[in-house]
C-alpha positions in Angstrom: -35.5 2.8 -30.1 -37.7 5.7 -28.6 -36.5 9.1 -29.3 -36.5 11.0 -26.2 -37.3 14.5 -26.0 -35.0 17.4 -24.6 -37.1 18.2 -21.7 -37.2 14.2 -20.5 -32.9 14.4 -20.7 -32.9 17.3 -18.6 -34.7 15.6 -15.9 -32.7 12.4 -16.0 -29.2 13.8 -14.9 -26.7 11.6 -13.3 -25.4 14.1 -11.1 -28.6 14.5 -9.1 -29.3 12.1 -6.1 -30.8 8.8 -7.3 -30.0 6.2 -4.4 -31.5 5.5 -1.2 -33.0 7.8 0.3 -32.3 6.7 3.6 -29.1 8.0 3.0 -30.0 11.3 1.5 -30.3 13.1 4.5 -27.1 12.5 5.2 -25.1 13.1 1.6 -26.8 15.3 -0.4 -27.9 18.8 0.2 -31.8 19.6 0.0 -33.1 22.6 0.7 -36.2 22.7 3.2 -35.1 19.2 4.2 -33.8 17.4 7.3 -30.0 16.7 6.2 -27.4 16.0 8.6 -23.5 17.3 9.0 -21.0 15.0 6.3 -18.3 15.9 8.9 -19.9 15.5 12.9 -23.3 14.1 11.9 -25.1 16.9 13.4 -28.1 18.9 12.0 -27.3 20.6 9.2 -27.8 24.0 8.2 -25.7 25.1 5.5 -24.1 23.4 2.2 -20.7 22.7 1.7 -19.0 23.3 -1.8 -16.9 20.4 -3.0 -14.4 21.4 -4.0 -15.1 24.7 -2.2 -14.2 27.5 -4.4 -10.7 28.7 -3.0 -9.3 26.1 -5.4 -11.0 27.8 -8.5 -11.1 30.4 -10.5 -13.5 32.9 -11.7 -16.3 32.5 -13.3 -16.9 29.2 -11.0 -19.1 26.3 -12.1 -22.8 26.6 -11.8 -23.6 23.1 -10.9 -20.7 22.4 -8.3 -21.1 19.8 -6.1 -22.5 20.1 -2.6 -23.3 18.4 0.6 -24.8 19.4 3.9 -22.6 20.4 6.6 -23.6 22.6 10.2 -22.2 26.2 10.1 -19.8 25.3 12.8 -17.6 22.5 10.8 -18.3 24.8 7.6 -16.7 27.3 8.9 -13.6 25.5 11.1 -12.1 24.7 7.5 -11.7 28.2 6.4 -8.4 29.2 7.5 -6.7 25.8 6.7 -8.4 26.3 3.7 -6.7 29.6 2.6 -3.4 28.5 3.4 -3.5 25.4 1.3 -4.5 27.3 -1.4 -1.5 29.8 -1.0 1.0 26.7 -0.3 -0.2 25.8 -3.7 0.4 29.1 -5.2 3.6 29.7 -4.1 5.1 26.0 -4.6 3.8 26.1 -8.4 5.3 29.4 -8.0 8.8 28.6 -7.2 8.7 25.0 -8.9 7.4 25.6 -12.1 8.0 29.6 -13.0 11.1 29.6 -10.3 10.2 32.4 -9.0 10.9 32.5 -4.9 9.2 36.0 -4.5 6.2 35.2 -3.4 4.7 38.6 -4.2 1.3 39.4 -3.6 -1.3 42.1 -3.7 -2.0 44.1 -0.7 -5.5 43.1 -0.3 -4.2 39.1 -0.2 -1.9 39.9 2.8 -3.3 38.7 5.1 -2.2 36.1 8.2 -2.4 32.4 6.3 -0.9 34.3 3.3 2.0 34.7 5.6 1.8 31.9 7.3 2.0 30.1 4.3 5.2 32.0 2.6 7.2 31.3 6.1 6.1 27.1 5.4 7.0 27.1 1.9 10.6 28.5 2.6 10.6 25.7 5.3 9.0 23.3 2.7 11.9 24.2 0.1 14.6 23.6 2.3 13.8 20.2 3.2 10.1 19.3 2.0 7.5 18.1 5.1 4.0 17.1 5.5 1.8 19.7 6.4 -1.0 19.0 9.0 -3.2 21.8 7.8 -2.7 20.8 4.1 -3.6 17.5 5.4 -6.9 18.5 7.1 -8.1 20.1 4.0 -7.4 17.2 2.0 -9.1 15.0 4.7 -12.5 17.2 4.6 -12.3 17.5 0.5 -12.1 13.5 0.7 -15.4 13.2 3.2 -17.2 15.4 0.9 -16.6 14.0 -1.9 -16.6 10.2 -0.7 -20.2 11.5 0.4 -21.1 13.1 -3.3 -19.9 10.5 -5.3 -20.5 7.2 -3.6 -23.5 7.9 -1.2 -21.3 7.3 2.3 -22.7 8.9 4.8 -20.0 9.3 7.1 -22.4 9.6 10.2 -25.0 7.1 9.5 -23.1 4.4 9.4 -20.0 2.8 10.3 -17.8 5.4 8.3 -16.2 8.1 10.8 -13.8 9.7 9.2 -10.9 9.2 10.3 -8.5 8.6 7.4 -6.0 5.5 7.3 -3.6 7.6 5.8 -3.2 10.7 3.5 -0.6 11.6 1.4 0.2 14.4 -1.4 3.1 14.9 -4.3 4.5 18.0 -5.9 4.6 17.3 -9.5 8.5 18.6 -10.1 9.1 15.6 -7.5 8.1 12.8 -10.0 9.6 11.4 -12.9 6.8 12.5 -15.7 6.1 8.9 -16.3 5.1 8.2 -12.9 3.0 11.5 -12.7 0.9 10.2 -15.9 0.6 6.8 -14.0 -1.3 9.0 -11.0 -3.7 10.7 -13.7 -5.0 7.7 -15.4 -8.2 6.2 -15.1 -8.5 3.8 -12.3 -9.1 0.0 -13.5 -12.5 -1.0 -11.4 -14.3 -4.4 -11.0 -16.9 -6.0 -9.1 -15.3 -5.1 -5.5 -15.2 -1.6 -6.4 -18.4 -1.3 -8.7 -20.1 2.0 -7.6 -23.4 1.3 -6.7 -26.2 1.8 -9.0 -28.0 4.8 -8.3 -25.1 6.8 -6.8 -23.2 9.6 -8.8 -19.9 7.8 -9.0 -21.7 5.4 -11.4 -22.0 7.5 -14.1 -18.9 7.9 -14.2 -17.9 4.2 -15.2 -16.8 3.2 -18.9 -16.2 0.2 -20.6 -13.7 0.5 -22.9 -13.0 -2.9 -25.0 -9.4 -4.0 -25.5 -7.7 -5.7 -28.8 -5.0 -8.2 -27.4 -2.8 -9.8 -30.1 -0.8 -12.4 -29.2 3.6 -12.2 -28.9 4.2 -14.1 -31.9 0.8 -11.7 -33.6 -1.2 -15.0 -35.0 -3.9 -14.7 -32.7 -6.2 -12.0 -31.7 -8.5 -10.8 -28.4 -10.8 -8.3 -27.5 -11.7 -7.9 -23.7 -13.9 -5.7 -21.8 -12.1 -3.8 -19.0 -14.6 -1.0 -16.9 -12.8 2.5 -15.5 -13.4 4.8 -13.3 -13.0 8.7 -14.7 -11.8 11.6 -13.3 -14.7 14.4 -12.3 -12.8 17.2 -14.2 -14.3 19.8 -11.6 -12.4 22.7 -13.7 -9.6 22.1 -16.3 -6.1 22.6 -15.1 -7.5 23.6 -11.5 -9.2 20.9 -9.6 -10.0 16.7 -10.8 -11.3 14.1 -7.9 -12.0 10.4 -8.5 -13.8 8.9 -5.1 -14.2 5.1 -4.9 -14.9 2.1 -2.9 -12.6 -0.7 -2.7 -12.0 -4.0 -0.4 -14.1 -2.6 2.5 -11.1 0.9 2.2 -12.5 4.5 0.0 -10.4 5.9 -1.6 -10.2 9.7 -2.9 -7.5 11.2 -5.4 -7.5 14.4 -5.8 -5.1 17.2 -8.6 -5.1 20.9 -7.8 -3.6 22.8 -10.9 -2.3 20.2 -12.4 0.5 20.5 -10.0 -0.2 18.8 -6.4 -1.9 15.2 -6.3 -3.0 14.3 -2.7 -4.7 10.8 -1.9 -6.8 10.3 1.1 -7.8 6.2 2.3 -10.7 5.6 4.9 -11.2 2.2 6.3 -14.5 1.0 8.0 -15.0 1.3 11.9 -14.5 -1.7 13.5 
């Protein structure tokens, strides 16, 4: 076996761009390139964090993902995009530290900081699902459906529009079924991400030792998982996959909220 020198294992990184580059244009973000909007398939001019940083903290990542997106989609998602993250804050808030407060600094008031205290009282009283939570969820789940697994939602038959999306507060869950929700998904052959795509490198086989009921005869098997992209610990883990023709993108804010977002294929 070859050693391989530092400088070589810097430039083969799994989290830069090695697919098709017919698709490239479309899913990853290159500067001084023709790239093309994840969201509306129009020129793109600008790069789109994903996760964008209202769901981190400071110091952020260095090497956050990113995609290309036009100003005019970048910037639709802004407000939405605030008030999730202070629905977030002040559900862990009441949930987890009961405290139903809600104070906040001066400089954070602001209108979807108030628009998002008024929901979460609704939200307490009898929980709901929010549309603008939703949308935020929908466009993290394009961008990283685009990051991970090379769809490029306007160059082929992908559009967009989710099958369904859904989201949990953790205190709602038995802590069983919570673990269940953070554990690697199980992948074979219909879900295999495709070599050359990011969402390959993060594939494992693990091997298995089975041992039979009555323990007089022994296994091993080899099962292959898909990890979380741990984005930031405790604030922000994705998984994005490809399954039966349906992708599929699960998402944990603080370990507190898990949302799940399904496309299906245009017919």
């Amino acid at each position: 076996m070859r050693k391989t020198s530092f400088k070589e294992e810097k430039i083969f990184n799994m989290r830069k761009f090695w697919g098709s580059e017919s698709l490239a244009s479309h899913v990853d973000f290159r500067r001084g390139s023709e790239m093309y909007c994840v969201y509306c398939g129009k020129k793109a001019d600008t790069r789109e964090h994903c996760p964008s940083k209202a769901f981190l903290k400071r110091p952020f990542p260095t090497d956050l993902p990113t995609v290309p997106a036009c100003k005019k989609c970048n910037n639709s998602f802004s407000s939405d995009e605030k008030f999730t993250k202070k629905m977030i804050n002040f559900l862990y808030m009441y949930y987890l530290k009961s405290d139903n407060s809600f104070s906040i600094s001066c400089k954070d008031d602001d209108r979807e900081t108030q628009e998002a205290k008024k929901a979460v009282k609704e939200f307490i009283k009898k929980p709901y699902f929010d549309e603008r939570m939703a949308n935020v969820f929908r466009k993290l789940a394009i961008c990283h459906a685009a990051y991970e697994i090379s769809i490029g939602f306007y160059s082929d038959d992908w559009q967009g529009r989710p099958k369904y999306i859904l989201y949990v507060l953790r205190p709602m869950l038995e802590e069983e079924k919570w673990k269940n929700l953070e554990c690697a998904e199980v992948i074979d052959n219909d879900c295999l991400p495709e070599i050359g795509s990011r969402g390959f490198g993060n594939v494992y086989v693990i091997q298995l030792d089975m041992q039979a009921i009555d323990g007089e005869q022994r296994a091993k098997a080899n099962m292959c998982i898909l990890d979380w992209v741990d984005i930031q610990e405790g604030y922000y883990k994705y998984q994005a996959f490809l399954r039966e023709e349906a992708i599929c993108v699960k998402m944990i804010f603080n370990d507190f909220l898990y949302a799940e977002v399904m496309f299906e294929r245009e017919i």
